[in-house]
C-alpha positions as CSV (number, residue, x, y, z in Angstrom):
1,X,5.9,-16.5,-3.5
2,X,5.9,-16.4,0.2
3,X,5.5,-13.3,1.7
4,X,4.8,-14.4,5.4
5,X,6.5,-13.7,8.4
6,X,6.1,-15.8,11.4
7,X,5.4,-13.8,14.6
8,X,7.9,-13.4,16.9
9,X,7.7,-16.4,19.0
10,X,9.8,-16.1,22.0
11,X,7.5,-13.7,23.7
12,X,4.1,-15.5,22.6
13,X,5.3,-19.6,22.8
14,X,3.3,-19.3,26.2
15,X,1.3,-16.7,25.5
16,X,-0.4,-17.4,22.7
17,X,-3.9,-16.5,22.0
18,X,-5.6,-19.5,21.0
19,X,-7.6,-21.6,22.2
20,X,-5.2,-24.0,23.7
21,X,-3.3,-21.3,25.7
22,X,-6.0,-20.9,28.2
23,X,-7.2,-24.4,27.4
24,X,-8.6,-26.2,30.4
25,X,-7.3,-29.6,29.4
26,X,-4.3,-27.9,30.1
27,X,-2.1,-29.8,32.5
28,X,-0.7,-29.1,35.9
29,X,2.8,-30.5,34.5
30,X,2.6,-28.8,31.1
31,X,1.5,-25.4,33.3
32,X,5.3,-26.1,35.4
33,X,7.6,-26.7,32.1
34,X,10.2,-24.2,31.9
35,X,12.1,-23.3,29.3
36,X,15.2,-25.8,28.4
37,X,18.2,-23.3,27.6
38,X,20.5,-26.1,27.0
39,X,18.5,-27.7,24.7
40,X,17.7,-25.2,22.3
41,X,21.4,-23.9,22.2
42,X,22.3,-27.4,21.7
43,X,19.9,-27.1,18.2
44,X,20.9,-24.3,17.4
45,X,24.7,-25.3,16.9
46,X,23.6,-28.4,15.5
47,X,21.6,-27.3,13.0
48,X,22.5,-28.0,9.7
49,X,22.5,-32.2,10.9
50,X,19.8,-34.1,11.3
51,X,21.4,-37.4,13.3
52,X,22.8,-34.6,15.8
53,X,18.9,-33.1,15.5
54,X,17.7,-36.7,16.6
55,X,19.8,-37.2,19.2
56,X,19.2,-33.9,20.7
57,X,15.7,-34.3,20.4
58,X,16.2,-38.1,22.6
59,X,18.4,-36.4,25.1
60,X,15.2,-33.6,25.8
61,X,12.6,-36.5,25.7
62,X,15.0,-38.3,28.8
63,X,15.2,-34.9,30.6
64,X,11.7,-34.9,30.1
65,X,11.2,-31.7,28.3
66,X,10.2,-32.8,25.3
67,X,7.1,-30.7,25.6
68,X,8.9,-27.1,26.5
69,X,6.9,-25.6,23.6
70,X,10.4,-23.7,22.7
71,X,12.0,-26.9,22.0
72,X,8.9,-28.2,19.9
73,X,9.1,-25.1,18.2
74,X,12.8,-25.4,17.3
75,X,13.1,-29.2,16.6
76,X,9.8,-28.9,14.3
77,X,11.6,-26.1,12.4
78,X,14.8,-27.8,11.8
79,X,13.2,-31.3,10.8
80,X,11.2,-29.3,8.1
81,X,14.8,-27.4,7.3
82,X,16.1,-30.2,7.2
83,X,13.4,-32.3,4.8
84,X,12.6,-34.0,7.1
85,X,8.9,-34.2,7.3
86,X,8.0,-37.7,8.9
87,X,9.7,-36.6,11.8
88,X,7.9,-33.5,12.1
89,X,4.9,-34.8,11.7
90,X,5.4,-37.3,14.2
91,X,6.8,-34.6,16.8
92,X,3.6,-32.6,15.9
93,X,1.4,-35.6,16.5
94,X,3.1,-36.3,20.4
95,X,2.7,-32.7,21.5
96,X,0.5,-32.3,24.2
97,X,-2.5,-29.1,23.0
98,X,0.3,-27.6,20.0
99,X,-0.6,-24.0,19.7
100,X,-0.9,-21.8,16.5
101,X,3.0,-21.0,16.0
102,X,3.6,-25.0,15.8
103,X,0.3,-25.8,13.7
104,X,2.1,-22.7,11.5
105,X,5.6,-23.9,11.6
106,X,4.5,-27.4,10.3
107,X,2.2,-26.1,7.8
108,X,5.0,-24.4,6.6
109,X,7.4,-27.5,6.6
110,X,4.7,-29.3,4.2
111,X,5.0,-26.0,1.4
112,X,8.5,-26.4,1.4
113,X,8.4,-30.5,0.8
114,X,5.0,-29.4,-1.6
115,X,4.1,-32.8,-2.9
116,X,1.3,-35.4,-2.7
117,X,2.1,-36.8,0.5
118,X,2.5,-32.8,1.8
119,X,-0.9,-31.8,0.6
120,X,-2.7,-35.3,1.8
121,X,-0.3,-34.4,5.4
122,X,-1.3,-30.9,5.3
123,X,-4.9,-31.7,4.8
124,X,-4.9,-34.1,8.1
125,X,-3.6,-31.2,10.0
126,X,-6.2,-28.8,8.3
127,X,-8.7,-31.0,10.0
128,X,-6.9,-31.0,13.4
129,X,-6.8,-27.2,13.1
130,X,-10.5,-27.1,12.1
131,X,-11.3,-29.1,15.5
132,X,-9.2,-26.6,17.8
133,X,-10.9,-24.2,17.0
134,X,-7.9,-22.7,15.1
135,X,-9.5,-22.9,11.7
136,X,-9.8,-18.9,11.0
137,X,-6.5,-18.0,12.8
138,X,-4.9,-16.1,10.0
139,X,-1.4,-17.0,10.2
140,X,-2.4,-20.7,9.6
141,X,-5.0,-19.9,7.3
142,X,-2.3,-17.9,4.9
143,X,-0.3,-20.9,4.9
144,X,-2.5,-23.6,4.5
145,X,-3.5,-21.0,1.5
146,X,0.1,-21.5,0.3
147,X,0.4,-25.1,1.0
148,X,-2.9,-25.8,-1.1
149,X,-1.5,-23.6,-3.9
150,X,1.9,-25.5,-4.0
151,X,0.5,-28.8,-4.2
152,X,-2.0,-28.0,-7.0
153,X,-5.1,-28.0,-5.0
154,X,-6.0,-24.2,-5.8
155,X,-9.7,-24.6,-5.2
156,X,-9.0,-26.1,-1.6
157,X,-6.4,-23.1,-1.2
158,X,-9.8,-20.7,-2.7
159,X,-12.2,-22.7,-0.1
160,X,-9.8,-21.3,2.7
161,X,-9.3,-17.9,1.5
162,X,-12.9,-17.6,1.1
163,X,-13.2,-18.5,4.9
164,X,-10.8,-15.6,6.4
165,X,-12.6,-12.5,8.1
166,X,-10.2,-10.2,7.1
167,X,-8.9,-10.7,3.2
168,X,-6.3,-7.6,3.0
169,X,-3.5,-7.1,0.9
170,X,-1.4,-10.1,2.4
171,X,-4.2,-12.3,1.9
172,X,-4.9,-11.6,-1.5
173,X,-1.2,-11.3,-2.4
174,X,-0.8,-15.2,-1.3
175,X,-4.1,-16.4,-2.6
176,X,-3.0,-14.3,-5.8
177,X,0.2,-16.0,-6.1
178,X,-1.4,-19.6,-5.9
179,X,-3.1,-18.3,-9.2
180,X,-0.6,-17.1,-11.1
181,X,1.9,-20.4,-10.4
182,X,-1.4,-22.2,-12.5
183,X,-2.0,-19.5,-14.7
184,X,-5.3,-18.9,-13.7
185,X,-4.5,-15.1,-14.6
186,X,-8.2,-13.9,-14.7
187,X,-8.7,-15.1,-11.3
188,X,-5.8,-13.6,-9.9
189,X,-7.0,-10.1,-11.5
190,X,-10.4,-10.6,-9.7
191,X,-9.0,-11.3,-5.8
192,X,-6.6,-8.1,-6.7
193,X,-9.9,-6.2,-8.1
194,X,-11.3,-6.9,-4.8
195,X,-8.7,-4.9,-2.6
196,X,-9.6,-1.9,-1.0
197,X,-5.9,-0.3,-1.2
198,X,-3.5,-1.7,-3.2
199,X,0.4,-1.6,-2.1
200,X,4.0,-2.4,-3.5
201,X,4.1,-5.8,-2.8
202,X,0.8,-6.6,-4.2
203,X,1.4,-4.2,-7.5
204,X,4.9,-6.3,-8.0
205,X,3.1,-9.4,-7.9
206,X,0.4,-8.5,-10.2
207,X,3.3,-7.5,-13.1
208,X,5.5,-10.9,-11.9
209,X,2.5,-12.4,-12.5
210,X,1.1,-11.1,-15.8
211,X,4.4,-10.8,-17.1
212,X,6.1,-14.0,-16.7
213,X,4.3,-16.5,-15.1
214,X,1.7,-16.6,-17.6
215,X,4.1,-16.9,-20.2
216,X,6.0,-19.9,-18.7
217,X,3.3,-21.9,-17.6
218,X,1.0,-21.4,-21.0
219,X,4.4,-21.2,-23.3
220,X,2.8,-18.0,-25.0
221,X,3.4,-14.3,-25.6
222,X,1.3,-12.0,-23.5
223,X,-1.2,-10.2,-25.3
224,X,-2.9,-6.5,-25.3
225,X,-5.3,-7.2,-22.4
226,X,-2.4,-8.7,-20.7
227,X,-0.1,-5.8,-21.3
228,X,-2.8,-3.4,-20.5
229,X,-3.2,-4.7,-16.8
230,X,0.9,-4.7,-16.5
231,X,0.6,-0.9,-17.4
232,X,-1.9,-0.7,-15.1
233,X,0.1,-2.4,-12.2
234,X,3.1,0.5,-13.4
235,X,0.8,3.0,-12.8
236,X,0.2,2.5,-9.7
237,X,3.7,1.7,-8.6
238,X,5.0,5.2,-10.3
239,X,8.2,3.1,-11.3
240,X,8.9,4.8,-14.8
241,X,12.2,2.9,-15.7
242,X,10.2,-0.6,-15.1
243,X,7.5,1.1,-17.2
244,X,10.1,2.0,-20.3
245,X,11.1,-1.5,-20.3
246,X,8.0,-2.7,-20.8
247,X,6.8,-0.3,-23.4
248,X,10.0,-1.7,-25.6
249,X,9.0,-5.3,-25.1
250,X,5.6,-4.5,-26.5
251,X,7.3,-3.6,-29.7
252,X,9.4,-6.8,-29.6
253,X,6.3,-8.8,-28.7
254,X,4.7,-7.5,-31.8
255,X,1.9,-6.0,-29.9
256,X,-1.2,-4.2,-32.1
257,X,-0.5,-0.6,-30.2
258,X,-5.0,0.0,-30.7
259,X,-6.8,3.0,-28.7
260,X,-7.1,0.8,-25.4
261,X,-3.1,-0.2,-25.3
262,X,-2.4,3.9,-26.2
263,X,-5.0,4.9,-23.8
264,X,-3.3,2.4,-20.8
265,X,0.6,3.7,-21.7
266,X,-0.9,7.4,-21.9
267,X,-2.1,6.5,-18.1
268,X,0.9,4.9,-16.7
269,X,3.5,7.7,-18.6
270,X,1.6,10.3,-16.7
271,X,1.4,8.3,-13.2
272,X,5.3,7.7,-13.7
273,X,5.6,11.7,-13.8
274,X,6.8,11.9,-17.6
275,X,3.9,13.5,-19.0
276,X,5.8,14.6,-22.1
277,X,5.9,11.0,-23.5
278,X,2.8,10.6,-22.3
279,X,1.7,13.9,-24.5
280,X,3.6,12.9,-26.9
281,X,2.1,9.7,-27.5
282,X,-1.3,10.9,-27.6
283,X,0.1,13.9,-30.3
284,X,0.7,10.6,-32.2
285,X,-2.5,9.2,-32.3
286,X,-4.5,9.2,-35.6
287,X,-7.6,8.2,-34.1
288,X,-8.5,9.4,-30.6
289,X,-11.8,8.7,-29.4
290,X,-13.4,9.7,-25.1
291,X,-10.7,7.3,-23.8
292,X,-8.0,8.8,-25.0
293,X,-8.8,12.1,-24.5
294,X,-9.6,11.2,-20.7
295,X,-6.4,9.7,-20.6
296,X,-4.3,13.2,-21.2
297,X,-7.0,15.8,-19.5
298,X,-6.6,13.7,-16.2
299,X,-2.8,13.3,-16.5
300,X,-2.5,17.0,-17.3
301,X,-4.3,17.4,-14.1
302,X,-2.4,15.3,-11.9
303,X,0.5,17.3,-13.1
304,X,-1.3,20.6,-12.1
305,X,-1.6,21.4,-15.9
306,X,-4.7,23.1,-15.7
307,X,-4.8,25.5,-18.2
308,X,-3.8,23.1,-21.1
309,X,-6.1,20.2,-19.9
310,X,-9.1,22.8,-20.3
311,X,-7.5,23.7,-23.7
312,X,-7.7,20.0,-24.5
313,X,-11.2,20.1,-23.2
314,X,-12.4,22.1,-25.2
315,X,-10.3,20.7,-28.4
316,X,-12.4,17.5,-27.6
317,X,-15.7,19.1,-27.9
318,X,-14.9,20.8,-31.3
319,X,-13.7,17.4,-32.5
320,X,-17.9,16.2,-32.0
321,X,-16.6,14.1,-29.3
322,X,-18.9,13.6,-26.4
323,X,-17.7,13.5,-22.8
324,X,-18.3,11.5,-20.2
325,X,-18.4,11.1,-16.7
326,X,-14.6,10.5,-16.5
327,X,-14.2,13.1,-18.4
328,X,-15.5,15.6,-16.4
329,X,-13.5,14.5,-12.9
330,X,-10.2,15.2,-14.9
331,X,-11.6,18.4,-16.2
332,X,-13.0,19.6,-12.5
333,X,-10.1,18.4,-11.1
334,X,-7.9,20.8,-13.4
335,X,-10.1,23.6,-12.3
336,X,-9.5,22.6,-8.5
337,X,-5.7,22.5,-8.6
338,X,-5.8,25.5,-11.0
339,X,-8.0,27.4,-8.2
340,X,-10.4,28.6,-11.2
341,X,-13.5,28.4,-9.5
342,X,-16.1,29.9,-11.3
343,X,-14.6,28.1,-14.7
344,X,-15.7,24.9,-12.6
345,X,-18.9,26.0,-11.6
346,X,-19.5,26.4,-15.3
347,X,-18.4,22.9,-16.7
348,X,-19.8,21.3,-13.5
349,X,-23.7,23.0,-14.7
350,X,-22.8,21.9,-18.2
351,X,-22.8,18.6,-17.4
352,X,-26.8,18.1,-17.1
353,X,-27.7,21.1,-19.0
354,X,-25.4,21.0,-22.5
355,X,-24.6,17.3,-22.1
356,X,-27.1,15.2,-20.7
357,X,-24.6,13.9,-17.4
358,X,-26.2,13.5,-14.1
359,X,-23.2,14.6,-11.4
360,X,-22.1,11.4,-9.5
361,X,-20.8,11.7,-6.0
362,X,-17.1,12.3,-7.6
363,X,-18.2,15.2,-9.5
364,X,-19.8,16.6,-6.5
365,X,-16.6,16.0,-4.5
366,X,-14.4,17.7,-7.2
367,X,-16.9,20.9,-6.5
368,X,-16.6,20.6,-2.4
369,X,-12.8,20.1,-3.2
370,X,-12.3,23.6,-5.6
371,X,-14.3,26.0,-2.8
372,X,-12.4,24.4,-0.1
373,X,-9.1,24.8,-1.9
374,X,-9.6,28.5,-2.2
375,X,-11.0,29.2,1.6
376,X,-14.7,29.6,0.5
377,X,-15.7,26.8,3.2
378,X,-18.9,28.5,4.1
379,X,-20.3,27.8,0.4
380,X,-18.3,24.6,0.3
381,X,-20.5,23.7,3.1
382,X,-23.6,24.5,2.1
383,X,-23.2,22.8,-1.2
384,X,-22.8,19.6,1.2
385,X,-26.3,20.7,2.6
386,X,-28.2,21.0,-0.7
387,X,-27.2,17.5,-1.6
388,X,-28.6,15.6,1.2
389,X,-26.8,13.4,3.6
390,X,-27.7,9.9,1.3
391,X,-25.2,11.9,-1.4
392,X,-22.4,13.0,0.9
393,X,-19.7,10.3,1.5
394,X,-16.7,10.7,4.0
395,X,-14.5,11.7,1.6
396,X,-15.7,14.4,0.7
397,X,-16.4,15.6,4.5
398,X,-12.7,14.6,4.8
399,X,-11.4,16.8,2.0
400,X,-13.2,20.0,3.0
401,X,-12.4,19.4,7.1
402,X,-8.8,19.3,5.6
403,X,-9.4,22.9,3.9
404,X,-10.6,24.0,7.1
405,X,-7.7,23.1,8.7
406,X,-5.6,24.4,6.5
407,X,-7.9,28.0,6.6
408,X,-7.7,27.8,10.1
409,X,-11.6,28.0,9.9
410,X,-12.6,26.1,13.4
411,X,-16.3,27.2,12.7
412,X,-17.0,25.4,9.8
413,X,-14.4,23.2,11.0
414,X,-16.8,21.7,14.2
415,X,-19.7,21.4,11.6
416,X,-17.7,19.7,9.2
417,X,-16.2,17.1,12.1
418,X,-19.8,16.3,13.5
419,X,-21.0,14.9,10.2
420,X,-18.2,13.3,9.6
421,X,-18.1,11.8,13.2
422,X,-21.8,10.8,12.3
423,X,-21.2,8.7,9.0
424,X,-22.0,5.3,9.1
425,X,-18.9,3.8,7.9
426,X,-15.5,5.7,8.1
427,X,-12.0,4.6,7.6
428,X,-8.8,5.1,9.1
429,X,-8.4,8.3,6.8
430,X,-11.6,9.7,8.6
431,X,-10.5,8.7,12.5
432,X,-6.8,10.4,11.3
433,X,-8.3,13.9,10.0
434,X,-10.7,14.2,12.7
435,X,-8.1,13.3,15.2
436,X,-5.4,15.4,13.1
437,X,-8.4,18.7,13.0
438,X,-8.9,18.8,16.8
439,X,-5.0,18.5,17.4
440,X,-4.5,21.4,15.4
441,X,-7.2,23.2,17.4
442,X,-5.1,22.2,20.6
443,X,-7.5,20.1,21.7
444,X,-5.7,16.9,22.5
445,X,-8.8,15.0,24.4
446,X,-10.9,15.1,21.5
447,X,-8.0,13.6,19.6
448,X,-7.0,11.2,21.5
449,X,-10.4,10.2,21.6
450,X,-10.9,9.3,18.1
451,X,-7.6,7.7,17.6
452,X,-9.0,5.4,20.8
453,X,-12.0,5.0,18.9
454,X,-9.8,3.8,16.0
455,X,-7.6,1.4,17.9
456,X,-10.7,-0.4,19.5
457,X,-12.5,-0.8,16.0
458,X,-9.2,-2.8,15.0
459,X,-8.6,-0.2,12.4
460,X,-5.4,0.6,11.5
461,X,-3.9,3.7,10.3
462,X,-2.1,3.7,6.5
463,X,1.4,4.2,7.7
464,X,3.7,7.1,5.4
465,X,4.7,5.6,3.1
466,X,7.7,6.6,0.1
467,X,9.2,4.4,-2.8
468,X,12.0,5.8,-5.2
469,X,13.1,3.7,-8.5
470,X,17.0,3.4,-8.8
471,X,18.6,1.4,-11.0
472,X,15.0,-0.6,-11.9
473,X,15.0,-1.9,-8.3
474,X,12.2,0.1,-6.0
475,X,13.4,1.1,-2.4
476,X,10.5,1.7,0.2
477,X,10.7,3.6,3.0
478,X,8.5,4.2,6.1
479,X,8.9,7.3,8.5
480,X,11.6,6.8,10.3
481,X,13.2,3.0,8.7
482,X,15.4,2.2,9.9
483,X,15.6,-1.7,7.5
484,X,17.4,-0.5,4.4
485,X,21.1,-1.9,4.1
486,X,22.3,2.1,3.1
487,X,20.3,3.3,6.5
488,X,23.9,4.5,7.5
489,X,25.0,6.7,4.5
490,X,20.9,7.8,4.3
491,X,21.1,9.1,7.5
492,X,24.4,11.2,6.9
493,X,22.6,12.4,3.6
494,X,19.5,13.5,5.7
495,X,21.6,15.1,8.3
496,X,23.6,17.0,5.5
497,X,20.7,18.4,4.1
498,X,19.2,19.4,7.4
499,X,22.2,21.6,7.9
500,X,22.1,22.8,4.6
501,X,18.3,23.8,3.9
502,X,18.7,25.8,7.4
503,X,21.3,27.6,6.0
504,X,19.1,28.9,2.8
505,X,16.7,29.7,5.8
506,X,14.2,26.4,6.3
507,X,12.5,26.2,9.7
508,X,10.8,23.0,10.5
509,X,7.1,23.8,10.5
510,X,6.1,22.1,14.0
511,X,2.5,22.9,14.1
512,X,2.3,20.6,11.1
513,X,3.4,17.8,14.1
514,X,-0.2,16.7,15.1
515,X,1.2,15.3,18.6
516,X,0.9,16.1,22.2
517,X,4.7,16.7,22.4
518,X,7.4,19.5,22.5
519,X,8.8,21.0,19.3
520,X,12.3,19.1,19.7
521,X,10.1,16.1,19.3
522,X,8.0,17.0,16.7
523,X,11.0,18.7,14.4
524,X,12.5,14.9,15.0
525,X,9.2,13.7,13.9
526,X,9.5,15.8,11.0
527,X,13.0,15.3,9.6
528,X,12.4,11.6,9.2
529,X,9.4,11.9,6.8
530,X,9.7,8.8,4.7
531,X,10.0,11.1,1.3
532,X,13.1,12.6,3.1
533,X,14.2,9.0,3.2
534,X,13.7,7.9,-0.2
535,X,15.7,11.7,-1.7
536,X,18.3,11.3,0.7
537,X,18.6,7.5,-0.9
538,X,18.3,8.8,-4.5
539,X,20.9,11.6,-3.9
540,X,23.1,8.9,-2.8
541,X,22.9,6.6,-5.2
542,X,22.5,8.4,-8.4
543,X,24.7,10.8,-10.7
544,X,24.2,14.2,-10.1
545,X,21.7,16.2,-12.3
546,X,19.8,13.1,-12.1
547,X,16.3,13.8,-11.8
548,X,15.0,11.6,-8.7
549,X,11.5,10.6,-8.7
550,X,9.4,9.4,-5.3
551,X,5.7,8.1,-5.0
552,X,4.4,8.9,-1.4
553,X,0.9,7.1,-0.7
554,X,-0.7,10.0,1.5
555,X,-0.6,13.8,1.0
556,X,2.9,15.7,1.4
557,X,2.9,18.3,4.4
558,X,3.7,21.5,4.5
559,X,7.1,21.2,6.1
560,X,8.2,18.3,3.3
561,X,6.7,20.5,0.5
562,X,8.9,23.5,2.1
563,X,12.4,21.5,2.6
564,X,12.1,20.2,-0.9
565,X,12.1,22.6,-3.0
566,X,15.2,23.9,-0.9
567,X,16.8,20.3,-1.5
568,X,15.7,21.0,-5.4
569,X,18.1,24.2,-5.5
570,X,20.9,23.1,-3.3
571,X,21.2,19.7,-5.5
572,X,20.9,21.2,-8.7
573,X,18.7,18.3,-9.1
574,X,14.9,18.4,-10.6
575,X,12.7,16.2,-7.9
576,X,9.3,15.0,-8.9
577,X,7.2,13.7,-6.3
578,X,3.7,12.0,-6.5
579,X,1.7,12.5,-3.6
580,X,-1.8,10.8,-3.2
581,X,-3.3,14.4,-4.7
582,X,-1.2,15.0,-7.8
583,X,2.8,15.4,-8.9
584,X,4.9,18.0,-7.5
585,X,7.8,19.1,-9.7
586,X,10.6,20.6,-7.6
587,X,13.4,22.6,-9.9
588,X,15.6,25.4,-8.2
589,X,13.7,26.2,-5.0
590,X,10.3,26.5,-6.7
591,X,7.2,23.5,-7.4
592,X,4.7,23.4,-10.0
593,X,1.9,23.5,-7.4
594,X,3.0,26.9,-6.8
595,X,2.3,25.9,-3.1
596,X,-1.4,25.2,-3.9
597,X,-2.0,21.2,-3.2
């Protein structure tokens, strides 16, 4: 699986920043070479034939352009289109200093041809890459990755992930796939284990992987622990359609359905917002054991269930069953989106006293995170203070600056932002709600300054992001996209329901807008949320009365929240959205947060 895309080359051909761009061996005629127009549209209309190819490529070495890096560019690409690969390899080898979009080009010419010769080729031009200082450049490194993988020499293609500064999701989604094409499933598990964030792309490939790969390469049936990372992958990906599918092929796969498998489909029913299979499979159980019971009390409190996953609490103690720490972040959780503070207070001093549980830093958090919800920052605050700063993490100083935005509380507010300014190591969550905390204050400066602050620490902020499930294919959508092939009839959709909410009385929420620009702008900003996207698509391309259900990775705002309950009752449709806090259910203008998230 190849999920690269070259950079865009006709602005960076010349401009490129490795080493050989600024080389000094760079020479006065190379510095003079223009760019050959004729040439290139010459290859372009020829390129489907490889004799035409050639004798292009003679007539640019006799007009003595032969080094215009735009034509090395395009007559490497079409001799590897074209399987071609001695060619290329001798063009590569004549270039005068080839920079990294050529070294990338070819690299990718040799997976495409992935055979001995490729691999014994590719690892010649490894070694030139090594010497010109190009070794760690990451679009090369992500294809000799691939290249390695193709040919069967996953340990070099390790030996070169292993080298790259910066292993994110694309990295680990290659490196990943070189695994699961060898069945080397337990490795693959571990480079995914080791991501930070995991997105769409990388879930998919984690269930094409376990799934099917496994099975083709080994010629064997996947097994519980195999089925119980799929569900995992399912839960993450909120795709409840995919999910029912692969619940049904257990059964045909003869799967032993044992606490751990339960436990798992519990988990991804309730992430995929049905939470009545998900109960009803656990009604079903004859033995339940902590698991279990962990499963449903945190899925009841993702759904904002809090009263019933107390009740089941408390079931599970009269049972003689023992909690444990997961236990209590679902319960304490509950309490938080329930608002029933003093109920949390209690279980949270139960832990040590009746049950023998030291509070981790989570449990802690969840307490931060119910005094915050209900405005009581001061004592929110001071809770932070009596646990001492090696206990406090950013998080947590992130979720109560967030409260105290939302309380309009700048007091606290300023305390909160200078420890969290202070903290060792902050991502770009932090940077974003400090910036976002001083822009709702008004005071632009200090948020431009962390967002500066950001940009030159090479950290990059976690784009909105929304996905909706229609007919088993997942649609993604960014704020504003503009890529999908429906963007057309999406666009009508979300200009429909514009017209429409206003009419039941919606008015876009600006101050939720956290930039230095006039309301038109922001209310622009605002109607192209990427969950407005992904409901305009599903009102589009489902029957009506269908219920549409959209996983957004951050937490809704205020405006979305107010819109879509609006969009609930004028579609007749019920609209479940999973935000990164918990599940929203939207039915006839009203959500089961009861506007507390």
């Amino acid at each position: 699986m190849s999920i690269l895309v070259l950079p865009s080359v006709t602005t960076n051909l010349y401009n490129s920043s490795n080493s050989y761009t600024h080389s000094k061996a760079k020479t006065n005629n190379d510095q003079n070479i223009r760019r050959d127009t004729d040439i290139i549209s010459l290859l372009q209309q020829n390129r489907k034939n490889l004799k035409h190819v050639e004798s292009i490529h003679g007539r640019a070495i006799k007009k003595g352009t032969e080094q215009d890096p735009f034509v090395v560019f395009e007559l490497l690409r079409l001799y590897c289109k074209l399987d071609s690969i001695d060619h290329a390899t001798k063009l590569f080898h004549s270039t005068h200093n080839p920079n990294v979009y050529l070294y990338t080009s070819l690299i990718d010419g040799f997976v495409s041809f992935g055979s001995y010769s490729a691999a014994r080729c590719g690892r010649e031009v490894h070694g030139q890459v090594l010497k010109s200082g190009l070794g760690l450049d990451r679009s090369v490194a992500l294809k000799l990755i691939e290249l390695y993988g193709k040919c069967d020499e996953v340990e070099d293609a390790r030996k070169v992930f292993d080298k790259i500064p910066e292993r994110d999701v694309v990295a680990r989604t290659v490196m990943m796939a070189s695994y699961f094409d060898h069945g080397m499933v337990e490795e693959a598990i571990e480079v995914f284990n080791g991501l930070k964030t995991q997105d769409t792309v990388c879930w998919t490939a984690m269930i094409d992987g376990l799934m099917f790969r496994e099975m083709q390469v080994k010629g064997v049936e996947p097994n519980e622990v195999t089925f119980v990372c799929v569900l995992s992958a399912c839960s993450q990906l909120g795709a409840l359609e995919l999910s029912r599918w692969i619940h049904m092929y257990m059964h045909k796969c003869n799967v032993k359905f044992n606490q751990i498998v339960v436990g798992a489909l519990i988990n991804m029913y309730s992430r995929c917002g049905d939470i009545d299979e998900a109960q009803l499979l656990f009604d079903d159980m004859k033995v339940k054991d902590v698991s279990s019971y962990n499963s449903m009390i945190c899925g009841l409190a993702l759904h904002g269930m809090s009263t019933e996953a107390i009740e089941l609490f408390r079931e599970m103690l009269k049972q003689g069953i023992s909690p444990n720490s997961i236990t209590f972040v679902g319960v304490l959780n509950a309490c938080s989106h329930g608002g029933l503070v003093e109920l949390g207070f209690e279980i949270f001093q139960s832990m040590e006293t009746l049950h023998g549980i030291k509070p981790h830093i989570e449990h802690h958090g969840c307490m931060v995170d119910i005094l915050g919800r209900v405005g009581r920052l001061e004592e929110a605050y001071n809770f932070i203070e009596r646990m001492g700063a090696q206990h406090v993490d950013d998080k947590m100083l992130c979720a109560l600056l967030s409260s105290c935005k939302i309380h309009r509380n700048s007091e606290v507010g300023e305390q909160v932002a200078k420890r969290l300014s202070e903290c060792s190591k902050m991502d770009s969550g932090s940077y974003i709600m400090l910036s976002n905390f001083y822009a709702s204050l008004g005071r632009w400066n200090f948020a431009a300054e962390f967002r500066e602050k950001m940009e030159k620490g090479g950290i990059l902020k976690e784009p909105g992001c929304s996905s909706i499930e229609v007919n088993n294919v997942i649609h993604e959508f960014l704020s504003g996209d503009l890529k999908h092939h429906e963007r057309r009839s999406i666009y009508q959709k979300l200009e429909e329901l514009n017209y429409l909410t206003k009419l039941e009385g919606y008015s876009p929420a600006t101050e939720v807008a956290l930039h230095d620009i006039d309301d038109k702008q922001k209310e622009l900003a605002l109607a192209v949320h990427s969950e407005r996207l992904a409901i305009s698509y599903g009102l589009i391309s489902t029957e009506p009365h269908t219920t549409l259900r959209v996983v957004k990775n951050l937490r809704i705002c205020d405006d979305c929240h107010a819109m879509i309950k609006l969009i609930a009752k004028i579609t007749s449709r019920k609209i479940v959205v999973r935000d990164r806090n918990r599940f929203h259910h939207f039915e006839n203008g009203h959500c089961s947060c009861k506007d507390y998230w």
